[in-house]
N, C-alpha and C positions, 0 to 999 in steps of 0.2 A: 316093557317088552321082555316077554321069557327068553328061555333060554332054544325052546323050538324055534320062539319069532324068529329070533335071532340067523338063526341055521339056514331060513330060507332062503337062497340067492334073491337078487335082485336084481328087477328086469334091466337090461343093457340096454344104450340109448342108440337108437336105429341109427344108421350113417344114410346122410345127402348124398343128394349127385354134385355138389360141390366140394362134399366129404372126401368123396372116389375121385374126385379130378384134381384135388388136392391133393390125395395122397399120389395119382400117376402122374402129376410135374413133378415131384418130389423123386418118382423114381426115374424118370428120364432125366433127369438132370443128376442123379446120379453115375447114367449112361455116360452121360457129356463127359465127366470129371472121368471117370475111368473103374468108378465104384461099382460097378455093375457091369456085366456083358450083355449081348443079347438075348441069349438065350435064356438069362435071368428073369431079364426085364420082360417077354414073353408070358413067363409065368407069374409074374408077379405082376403085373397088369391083367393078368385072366382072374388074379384073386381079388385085387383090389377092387373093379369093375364087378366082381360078385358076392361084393364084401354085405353083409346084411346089419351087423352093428359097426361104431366106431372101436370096438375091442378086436376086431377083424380086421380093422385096415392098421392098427399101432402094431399089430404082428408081421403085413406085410414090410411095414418102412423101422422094426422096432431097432435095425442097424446102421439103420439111414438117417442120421443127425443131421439137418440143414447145414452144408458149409457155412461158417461166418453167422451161426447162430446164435454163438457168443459172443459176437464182438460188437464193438460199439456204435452209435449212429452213425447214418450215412448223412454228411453235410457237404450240401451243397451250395455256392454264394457264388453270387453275379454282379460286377458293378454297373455293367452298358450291356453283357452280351445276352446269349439264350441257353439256358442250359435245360436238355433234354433228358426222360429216361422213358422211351416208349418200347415196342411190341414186346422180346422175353428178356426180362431183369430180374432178379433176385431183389427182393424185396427183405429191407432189416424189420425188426418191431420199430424203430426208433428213427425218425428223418428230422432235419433239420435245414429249412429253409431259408436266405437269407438272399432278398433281391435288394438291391440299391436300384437299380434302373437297368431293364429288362426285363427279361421274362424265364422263369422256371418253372416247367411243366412234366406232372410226373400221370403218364399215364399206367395204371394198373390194369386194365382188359386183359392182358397178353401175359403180365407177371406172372414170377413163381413166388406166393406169398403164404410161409408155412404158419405166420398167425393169425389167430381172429383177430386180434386187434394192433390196428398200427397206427404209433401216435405222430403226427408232422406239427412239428413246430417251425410256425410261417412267421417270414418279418417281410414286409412288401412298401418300404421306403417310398418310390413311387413308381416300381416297375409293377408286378403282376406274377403270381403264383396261381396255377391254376393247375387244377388236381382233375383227374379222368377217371372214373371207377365202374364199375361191372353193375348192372342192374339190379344185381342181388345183393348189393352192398350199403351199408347205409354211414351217412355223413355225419359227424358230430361237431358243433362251433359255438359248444358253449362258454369258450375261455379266450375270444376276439373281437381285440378294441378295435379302434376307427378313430382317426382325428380328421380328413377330411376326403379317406380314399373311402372307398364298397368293399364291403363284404358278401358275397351269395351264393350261399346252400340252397343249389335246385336237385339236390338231392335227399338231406333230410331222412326222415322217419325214426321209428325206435327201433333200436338192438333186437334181436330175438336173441335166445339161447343161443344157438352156434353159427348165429349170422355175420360174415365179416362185416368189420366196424372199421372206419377212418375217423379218428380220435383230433381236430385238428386247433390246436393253441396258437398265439401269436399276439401281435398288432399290424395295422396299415397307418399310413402316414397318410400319402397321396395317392396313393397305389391300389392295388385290386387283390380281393385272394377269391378264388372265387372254386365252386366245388360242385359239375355237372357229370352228366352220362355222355359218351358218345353221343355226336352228332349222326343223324340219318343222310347218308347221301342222296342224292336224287333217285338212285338206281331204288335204294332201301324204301324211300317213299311208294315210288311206283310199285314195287311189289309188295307193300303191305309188310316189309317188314318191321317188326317193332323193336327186336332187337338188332341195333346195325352192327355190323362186323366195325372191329377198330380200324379207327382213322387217324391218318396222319395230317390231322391240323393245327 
């Protein structure tokens, strides 16, 4: 490559509407904390939403660091009970699951999750871990043994480029870890919906 090659910009990678909805959890929940005003968040949700590359939305949030983005896993362990994190949670890169008996359930539809990729490391003795993610999202279980529990990715598929990924490691015992989409309620049936809104099951 000359020295003209060189000169010539290079094309910027268009931003998703997952892009844009990522970067406006990011600034509304700066709202919550107190890092933003209203009237901020107004304008910077009229850019983010008409953000046309991902170098357009890093200038809307480029002062808006995810609280608790440095810090370390979020671990969570149950020995009988149920531990929960559904509709809006803050999401680390890093979880860490450990059931003895019961059940820990982490649903993502609702979360605020600033990266593509987030790794749960499951241990399911003989209770149940069961993971909830967003349609646009895809499951990974290629580092989970089994001694006489299930394992089941009904979710699946390969990564794209800036597709959120659920990265998930582990073993089962007796236990379950198991990793689907929202359930359709009935309502969701009858109208043909295919995407159901989150549910608390």
């Amino acid at each position: 490559m000359d020295a003209n090659e060189a000169s010539v910009p290079q094309p910027l990678t268009r931003a998703s509407d997952a892009d844009r909805e990522a970067a406006a959890e990011q600034l509304r929940a700066a709202v919550a904390d107190g890092r933003l005003d209203l009237a901020e968040l107004d304008d910077r949700l009229t850019a983010a939403y008409g953000a046309k590359t991902r170098a357009d939305l890093a200038l809307v949030t480029a002062d808006l660091e995810p609280v608790g983005a440095a810090s370390g896993p979020l671990i969570l362990r149950t020995k009988s009970g149920s531990i929960k994190r559904t509709g809006h949670w803050d999401v680390p890169a890093e979880i860490i699951a450990e059931c003895s008996s019961g059940t820990i359930k982490l649903d993502f539809t609702e979360a605020s999750v600033p990266h593509r990729e987030v790794k749960v490391r499951a241990t399911a003795t003989s209770g149940s871990v069961v993971l909830i993610v967003p349609h646009d999202w895809v499951v990974v279980m290629d580092d989970v043994s089994s001694v006489s529990g299930s394992i089941a990715n009904k979710v699946g598929g390969r990564p794209g480029p800036y597709q959120p990924v659920l990265r998930v490691s582990g073993s089962v015992r007796s236990g379950t870890i198991v990793a689907r989409h929202p359930r359709r309620s009935f309502w969701d049936w009858l109208r043909g919906r295919k995407h159901p809104r989150p549910a608390d099951d």
